[in-house]
C-alpha angles and dihedrals in degrees: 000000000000137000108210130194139191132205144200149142103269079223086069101034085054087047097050088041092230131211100204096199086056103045087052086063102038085047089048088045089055108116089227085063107030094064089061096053120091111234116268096029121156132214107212142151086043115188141184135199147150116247124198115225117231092236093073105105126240100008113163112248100172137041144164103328087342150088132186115226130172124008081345104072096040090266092140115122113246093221106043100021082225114146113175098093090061104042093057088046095048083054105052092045093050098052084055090050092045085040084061106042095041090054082049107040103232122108098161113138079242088066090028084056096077083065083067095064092041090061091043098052090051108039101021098090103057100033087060082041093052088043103061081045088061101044089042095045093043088072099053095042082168091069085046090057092042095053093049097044087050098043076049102064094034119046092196090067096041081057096042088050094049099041082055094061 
């Protein structure tokens, strides 16, 4: 079983005018990808639905008696579309900040705010890094296809490449 999913700049969906349902089977038709499914597979509980990357400024994580973590709160990275760092992260830094305001008896987004800068001073930085990757790299899409097919075929450089995001 496989969760798949796909990923694009909502300035280039809305160019190319995309139908989701159908770039997730032309990209599951694609040899690259066919020859990795078993016979008689079946795509089902298919979902769609717009992330925000973390690299958009001044987005609102908290709020009155609630905070936003993970792909909910736009902590995707805009490169590799990965999430799981920072949601762990989000999350650690919420229940702290959940710790605080319950001992205190506030929740009000005024006292959750101070999650926001929290999450700004720890991920900022290289989501606005990865950003810039991603906007220089989408317009030489050829050095994108060399540096996966070499991470690909050596691990050490995959992992030099990623440590540097």
């Amino acid at each position: 079983m496989a969760n798949v999913g796909l990923g694009m700049r909502l300035d280039n969906f809305r160019r190319l005018k995309g139908n989701l349902k159908k770039m997730l089977q032309d990209f599951l038709d694609a040899p690259f990808i066919r020859e990795r499914l078993h016979d008689g597979y079946t795509v089902r509980d298919v979902a769609t639905w717009q992330l925000n990357f973390g690299s958009q400024p001044h987005m609102q994580h908290a709020f009155d008696g609630a905070m936003l973590i993970g792909d909910a709160a736009g902590f995707i990275n805009p490169l590799t579309g990965g999430g799981i760092h920072n949601a762990v992260v989000s999350a650690k830094l919420a229940a702290d900040t959940a710790d605080m305001a319950l001992k205190q008896g506030d929740v009000s987004r005024n006292t959750l705010r101070v999650y926001e800068e929290k999450c700004n001073a720890e991920m900022a930085s290289s989501m606005r890094k990865s950003y810039i990757y991603q906007r220089l790299l989408d317009h030489f899409p050829s050095i994108v296809d060399v540096l996966i097919r070499t991470a690909s075929r050596n691990s050490g450089i995959a992992d030099i490449f990623l440590t540097k995001l």
